[in-house]
C-alpha positions as a printed NumPy array, in Angstrom:
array([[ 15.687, -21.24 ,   6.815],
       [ 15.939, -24.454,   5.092],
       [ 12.318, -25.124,   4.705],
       [ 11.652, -21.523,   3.168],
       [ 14.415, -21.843,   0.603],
       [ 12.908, -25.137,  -0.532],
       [  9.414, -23.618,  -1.106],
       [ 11.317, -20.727,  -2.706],
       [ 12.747, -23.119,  -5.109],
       [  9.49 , -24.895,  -6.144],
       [  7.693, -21.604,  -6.412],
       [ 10.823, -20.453,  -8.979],
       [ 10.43 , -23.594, -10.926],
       [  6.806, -22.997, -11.425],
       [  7.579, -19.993, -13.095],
       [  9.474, -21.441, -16.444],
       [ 10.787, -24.995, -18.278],
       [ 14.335, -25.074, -17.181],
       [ 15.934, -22.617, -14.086],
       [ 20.04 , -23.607, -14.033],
       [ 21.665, -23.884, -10.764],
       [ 23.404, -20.642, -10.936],
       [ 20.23 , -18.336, -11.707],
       [ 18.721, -20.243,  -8.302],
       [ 21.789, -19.494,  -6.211],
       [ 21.827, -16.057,  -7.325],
       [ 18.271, -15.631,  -6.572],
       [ 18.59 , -17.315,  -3.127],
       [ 22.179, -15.861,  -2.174],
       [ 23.521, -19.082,  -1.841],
       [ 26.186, -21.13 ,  -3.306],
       [ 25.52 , -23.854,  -5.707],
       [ 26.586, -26.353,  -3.633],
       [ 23.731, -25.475,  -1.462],
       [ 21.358, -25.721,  -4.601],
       [ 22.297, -28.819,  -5.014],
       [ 22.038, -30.288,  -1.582],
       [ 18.428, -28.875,  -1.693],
       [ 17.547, -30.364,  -4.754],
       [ 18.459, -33.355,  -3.336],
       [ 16.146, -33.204,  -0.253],
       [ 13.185, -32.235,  -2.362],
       [ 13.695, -36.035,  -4.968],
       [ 14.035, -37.471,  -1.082],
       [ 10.73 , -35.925,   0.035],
       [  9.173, -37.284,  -3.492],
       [  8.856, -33.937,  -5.478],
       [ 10.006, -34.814,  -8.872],
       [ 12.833, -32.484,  -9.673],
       [ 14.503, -33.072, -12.658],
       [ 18.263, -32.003, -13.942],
       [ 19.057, -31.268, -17.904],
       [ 22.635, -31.409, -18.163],
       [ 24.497, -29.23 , -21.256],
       [ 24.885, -25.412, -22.088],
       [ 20.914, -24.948, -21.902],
       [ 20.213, -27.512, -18.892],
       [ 18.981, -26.748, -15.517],
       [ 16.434, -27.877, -13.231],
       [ 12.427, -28.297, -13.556],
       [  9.672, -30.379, -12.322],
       [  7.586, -32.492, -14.525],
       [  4.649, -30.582, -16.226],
       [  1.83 , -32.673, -14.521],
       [  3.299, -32.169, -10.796],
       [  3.52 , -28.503, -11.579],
       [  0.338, -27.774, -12.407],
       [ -0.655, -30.01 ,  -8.979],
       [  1.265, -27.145,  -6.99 ],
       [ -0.041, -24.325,  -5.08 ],
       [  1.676, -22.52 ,  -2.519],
       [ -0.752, -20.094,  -1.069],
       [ -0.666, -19.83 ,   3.029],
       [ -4.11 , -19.469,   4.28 ],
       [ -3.803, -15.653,   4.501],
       [ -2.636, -15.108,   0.859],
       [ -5.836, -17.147,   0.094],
       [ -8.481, -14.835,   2.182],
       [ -6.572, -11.916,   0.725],
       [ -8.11 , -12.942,  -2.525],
       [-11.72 , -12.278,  -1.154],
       [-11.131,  -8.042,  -0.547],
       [-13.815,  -7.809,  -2.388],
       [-13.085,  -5.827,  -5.561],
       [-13.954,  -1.891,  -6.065],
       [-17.044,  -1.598,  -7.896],
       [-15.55 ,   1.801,  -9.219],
       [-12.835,   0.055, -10.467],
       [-14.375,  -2.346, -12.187],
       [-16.935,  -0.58 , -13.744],
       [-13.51 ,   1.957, -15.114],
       [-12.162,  -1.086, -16.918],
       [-16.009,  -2.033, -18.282],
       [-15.302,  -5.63 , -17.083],
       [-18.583,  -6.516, -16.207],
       [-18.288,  -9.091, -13.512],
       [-20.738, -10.548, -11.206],
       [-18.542,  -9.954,  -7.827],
       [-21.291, -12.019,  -6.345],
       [-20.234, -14.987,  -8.963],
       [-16.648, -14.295,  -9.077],
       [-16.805, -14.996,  -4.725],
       [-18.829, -18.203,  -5.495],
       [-16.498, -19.146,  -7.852],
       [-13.273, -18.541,  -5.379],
       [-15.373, -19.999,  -2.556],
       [-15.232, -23.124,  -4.831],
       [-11.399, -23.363,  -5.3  ],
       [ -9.826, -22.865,  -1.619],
       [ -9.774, -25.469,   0.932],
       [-12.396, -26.246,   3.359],
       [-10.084, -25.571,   6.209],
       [-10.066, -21.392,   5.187],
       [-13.73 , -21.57 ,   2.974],
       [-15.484, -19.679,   6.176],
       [-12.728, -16.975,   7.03 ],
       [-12.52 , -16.095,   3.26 ],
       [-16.167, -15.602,   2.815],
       [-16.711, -13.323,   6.401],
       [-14.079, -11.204,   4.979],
       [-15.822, -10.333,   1.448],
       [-19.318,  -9.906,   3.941],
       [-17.388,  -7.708,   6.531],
       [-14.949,  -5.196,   4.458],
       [-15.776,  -2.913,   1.675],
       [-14.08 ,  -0.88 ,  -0.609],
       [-15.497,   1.902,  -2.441],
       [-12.74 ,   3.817,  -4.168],
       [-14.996,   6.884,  -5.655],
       [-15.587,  10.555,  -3.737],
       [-18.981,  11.16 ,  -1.629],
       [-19.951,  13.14 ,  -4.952],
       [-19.24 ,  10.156,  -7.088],
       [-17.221,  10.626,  -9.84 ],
       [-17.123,  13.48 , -12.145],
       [-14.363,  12.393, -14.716],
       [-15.668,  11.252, -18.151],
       [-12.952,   8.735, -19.167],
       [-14.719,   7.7  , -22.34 ],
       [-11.074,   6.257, -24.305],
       [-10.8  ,   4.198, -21.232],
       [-11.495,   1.471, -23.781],
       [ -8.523,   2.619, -26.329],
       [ -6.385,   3.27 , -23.225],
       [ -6.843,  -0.377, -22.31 ],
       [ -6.001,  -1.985, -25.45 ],
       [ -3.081,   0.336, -25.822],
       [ -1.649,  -0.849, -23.078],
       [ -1.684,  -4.143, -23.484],
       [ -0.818,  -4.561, -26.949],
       [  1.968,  -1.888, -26.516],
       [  0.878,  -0.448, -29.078],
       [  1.774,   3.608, -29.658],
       [ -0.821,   6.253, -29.402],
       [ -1.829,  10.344, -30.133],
       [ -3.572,  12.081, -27.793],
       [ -5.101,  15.749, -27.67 ],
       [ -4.145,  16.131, -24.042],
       [ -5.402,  19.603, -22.231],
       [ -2.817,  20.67 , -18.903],
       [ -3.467,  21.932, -16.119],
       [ -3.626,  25.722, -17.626],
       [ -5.868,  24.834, -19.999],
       [ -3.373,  24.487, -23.178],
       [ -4.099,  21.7  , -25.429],
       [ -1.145,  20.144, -26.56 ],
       [ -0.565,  16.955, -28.622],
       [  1.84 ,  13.726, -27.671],
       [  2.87 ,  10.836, -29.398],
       [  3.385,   8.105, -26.307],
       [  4.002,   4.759, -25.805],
       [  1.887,   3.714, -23.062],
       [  3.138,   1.852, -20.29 ],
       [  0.036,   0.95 , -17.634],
       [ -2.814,   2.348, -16.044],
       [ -2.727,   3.509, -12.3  ],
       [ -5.808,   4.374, -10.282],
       [ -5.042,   7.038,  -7.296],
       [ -8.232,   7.843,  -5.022],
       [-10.714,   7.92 ,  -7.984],
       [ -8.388,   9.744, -10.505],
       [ -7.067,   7.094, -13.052],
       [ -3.145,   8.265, -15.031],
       [ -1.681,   6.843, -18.008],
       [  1.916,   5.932, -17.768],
       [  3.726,   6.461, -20.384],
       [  7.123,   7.35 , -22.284],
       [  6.764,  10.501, -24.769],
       [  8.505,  11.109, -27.713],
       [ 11.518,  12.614, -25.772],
       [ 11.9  ,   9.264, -24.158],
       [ 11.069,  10.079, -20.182],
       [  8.359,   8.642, -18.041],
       [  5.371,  10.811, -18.162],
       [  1.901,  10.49 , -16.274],
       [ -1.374,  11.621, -17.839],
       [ -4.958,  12.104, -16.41 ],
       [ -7.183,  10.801, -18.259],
       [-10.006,  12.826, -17.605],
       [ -8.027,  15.138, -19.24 ],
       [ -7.344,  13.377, -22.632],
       [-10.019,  15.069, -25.171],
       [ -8.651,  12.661, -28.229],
       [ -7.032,   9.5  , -28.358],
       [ -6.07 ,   7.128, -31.171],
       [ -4.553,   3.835, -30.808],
       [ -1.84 ,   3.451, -34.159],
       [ -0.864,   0.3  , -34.936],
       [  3.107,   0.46 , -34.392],
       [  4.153,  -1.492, -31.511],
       [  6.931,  -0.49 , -29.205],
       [  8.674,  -2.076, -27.25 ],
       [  8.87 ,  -2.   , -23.343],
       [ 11.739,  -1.036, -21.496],
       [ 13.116,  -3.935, -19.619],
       [ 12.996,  -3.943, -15.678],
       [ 10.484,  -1.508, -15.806],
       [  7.497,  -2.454, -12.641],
       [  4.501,  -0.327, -12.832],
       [  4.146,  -0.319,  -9.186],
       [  7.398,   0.735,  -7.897],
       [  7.373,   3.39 , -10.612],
       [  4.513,   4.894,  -9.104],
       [  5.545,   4.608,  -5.414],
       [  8.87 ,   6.735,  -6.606],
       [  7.002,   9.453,  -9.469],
       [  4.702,   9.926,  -5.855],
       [  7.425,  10.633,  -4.027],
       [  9.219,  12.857,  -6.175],
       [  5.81 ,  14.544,  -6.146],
       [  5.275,  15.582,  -2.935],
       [  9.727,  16.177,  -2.329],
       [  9.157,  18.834,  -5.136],
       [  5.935,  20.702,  -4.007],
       [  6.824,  24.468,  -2.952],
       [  7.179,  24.962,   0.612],
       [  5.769,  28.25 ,   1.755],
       [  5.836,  27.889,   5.612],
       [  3.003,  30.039,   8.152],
       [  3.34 ,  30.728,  11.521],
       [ -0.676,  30.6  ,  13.181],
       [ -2.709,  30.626,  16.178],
       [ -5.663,  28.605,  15.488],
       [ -8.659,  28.332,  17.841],
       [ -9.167,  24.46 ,  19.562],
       [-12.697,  24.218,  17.96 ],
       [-10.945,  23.763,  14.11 ],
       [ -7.766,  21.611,  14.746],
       [ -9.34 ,  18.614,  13.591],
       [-10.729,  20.536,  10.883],
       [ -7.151,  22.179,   9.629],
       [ -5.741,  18.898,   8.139],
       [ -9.026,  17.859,   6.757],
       [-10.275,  20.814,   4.804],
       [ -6.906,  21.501,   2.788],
       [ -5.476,  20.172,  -0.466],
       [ -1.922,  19.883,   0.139],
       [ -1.725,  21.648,   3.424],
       [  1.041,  20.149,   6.095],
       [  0.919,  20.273,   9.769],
       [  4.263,  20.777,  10.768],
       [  4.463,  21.617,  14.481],
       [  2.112,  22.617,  17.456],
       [  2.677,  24.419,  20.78 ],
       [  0.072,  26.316,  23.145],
       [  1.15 ,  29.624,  25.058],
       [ -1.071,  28.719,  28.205],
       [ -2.313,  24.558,  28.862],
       [ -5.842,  26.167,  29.169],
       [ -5.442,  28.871,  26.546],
       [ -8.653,  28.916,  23.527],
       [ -5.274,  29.294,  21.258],
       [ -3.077,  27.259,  19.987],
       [  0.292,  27.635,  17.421],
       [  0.351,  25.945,  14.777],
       [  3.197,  26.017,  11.915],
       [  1.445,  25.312,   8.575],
       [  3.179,  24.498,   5.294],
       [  1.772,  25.632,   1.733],
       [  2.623,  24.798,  -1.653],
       [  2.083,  28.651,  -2.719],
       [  1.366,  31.683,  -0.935],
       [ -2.309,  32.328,  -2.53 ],
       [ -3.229,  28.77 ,  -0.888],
       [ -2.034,  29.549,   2.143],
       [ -4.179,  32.965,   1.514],
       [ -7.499,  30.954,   0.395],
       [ -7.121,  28.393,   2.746],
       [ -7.214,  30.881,   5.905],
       [ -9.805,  33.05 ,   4.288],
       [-11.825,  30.404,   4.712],
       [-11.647,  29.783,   8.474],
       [-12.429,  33.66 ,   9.22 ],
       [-11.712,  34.927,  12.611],
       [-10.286,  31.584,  13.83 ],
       [ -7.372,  31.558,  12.366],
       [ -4.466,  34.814,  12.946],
       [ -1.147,  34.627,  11.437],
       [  2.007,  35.874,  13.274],
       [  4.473,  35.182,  10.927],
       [  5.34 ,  36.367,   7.698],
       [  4.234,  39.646,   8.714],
       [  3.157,  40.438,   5.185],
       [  0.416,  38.044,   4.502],
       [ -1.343,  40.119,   7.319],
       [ -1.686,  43.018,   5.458],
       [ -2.465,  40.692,   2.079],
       [ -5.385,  39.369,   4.113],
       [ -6.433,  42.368,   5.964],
       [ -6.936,  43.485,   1.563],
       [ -9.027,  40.612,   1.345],
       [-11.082,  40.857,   3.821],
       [-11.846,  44.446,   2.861],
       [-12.566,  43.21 ,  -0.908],
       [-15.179,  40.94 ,   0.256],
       [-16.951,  43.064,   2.462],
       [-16.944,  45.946,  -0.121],
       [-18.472,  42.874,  -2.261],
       [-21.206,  42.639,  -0.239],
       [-21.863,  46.044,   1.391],
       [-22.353,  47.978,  -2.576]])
């Protein structure tokens, strides 16, 4: 325990000039009794730790051992060589050699982890577009970017999901990339977190009023919660199904936001088995069984029979006129 909280306490002293010893006891949940024993193991094992005494004193190291410090184990090292999505970089219009940027890397880590590091970047791949390749024309990608990091406020024509065009005034917080879609994070003028495609921006102009950002706010952990809240708040429209054994694998494959919830057979050797599926409307659950024809046959709610049964009828009167 010892040992980690000493390389937690170089690692925090990288990070700015002066760190007092209550900020590092805080951050350690220890007393500052402890800090102080530890500082004094670390000026025993030779690492020049220094203490400013006075209202803005604290600890530090000495610029030129600092910059001598690195800290990575030998798997946050070959973690650095996932090789980068090409999708993603060609988003941001970076332009970089991934071939180069690998030499380069290859160049800065120890001998010891130089061979693992490189099989990983030849062995793994990532390729973050659809089999279709992207569709999305993202061509403020460029504005977006500089928006966001000069936090600077922006307009956009923006056009929802229904189609209506609407305009926002937003102050632009960071860019996330889920599957191959890319969002916009940002505050709007009522002051709440908002997320934006941007496939779906038609205008966007960066003004040159700054805001400022909120304070604690981490891009990442935003997301993970705004996903969350996502899927807690889709509609639930539950169906009761028998399902023949030749499309299970296919059910949870083929639909958008469809939810296996439970699964029983009748008879261990029966062609049938039940299946409770969970919709976010009823005309998905509608399309989405439509489209599996005589292989699917729903027992429960009694009513979408008959609202399928219609269907059926429309489409063969579609094609026997």
């Amino acid at each position: 325990m010892k040992a980690e909280r000493l390389i937690k306490i170089l690692i925090l002293l990288q990070h700015g000039e002066k760190t007092s010893t209550r900020t590092l006891a805080n951050e350690l949940e220890v007393s500052e009794r402890t800090i102080h024993r530890d500082m004094e193991s670390l000026s025993v094992a030779g690492i020049p730790v220094f203490s400013e005494r006075g209202k803005a004193g604290g600890w530090r190291l000495i610029d030129e051992w600092k910059n001598r410090l690195s800290w990575l184990t030998e798997k946050e090292i070959i973690s650095l060589f996932l090789p980068a999505s090409e999708k993603v970089l060609s988003d941001l219009n970076l332009n970089i050699s991934t071939e180069e940027m690998k030499q380069k890397l290859l160049l800065s880590v120890p001998n010891h982890v130089r061979q693992n590091a490189a099989n990983l970047w030849e062995r793994i791949y990532i390729d973050t577009d659809t089999w279709h390749g992207s569709q999305q024309s993202i061509s403020s990608m460029d504005s977006i970017q500089q928006a966001v990091m000069e936090n600077k406020k922006v307009t956009m024509e923006y056009k929802k999901a229904d189609n209506e065009m609407k305009t926002y005034m937003i102050n632009p917080l960071g860019l996330v990339l889920k599957g191959s879609t890319w969002y916009v994070i940002a505050i709007n003028s009522q002051n709440s977190y908002r997320n934006f495609r941007l496939s779906r921006i038609i205008n966007f102009t960066v003004l040159e009023e700054s805001f400022t950002r909120p304070g604690g706010f981490i891009l990442s952990q935003y997301w993970k919660e705004s996903k969350k809240a996502f899927i807690q708040n889709l509609p639930a429209y539950q169906v009761e199904v028998e399902v023949s054994r030749q499309i299970i694998n296919r059910i949870m494959f083929t639909g958008r936001f469809v939810r296996h919830l439970h699964e029983s057979t009748k008879q261990p050797n029966s062609k049938w088995v039940q299946l409770s599926l969970e919709f976010p409307t009823e005309e998905e659950a509608v399309n989405f069984i439509l489209g599996f024809g005589n292989q699917i046959k729903v027992n429960s709610p009694v009513h979408l029979q008959s609202i399928l049964a219609k269907k059926a009828n429309e489409i063969l009167e579609l094609y026997s006129t």
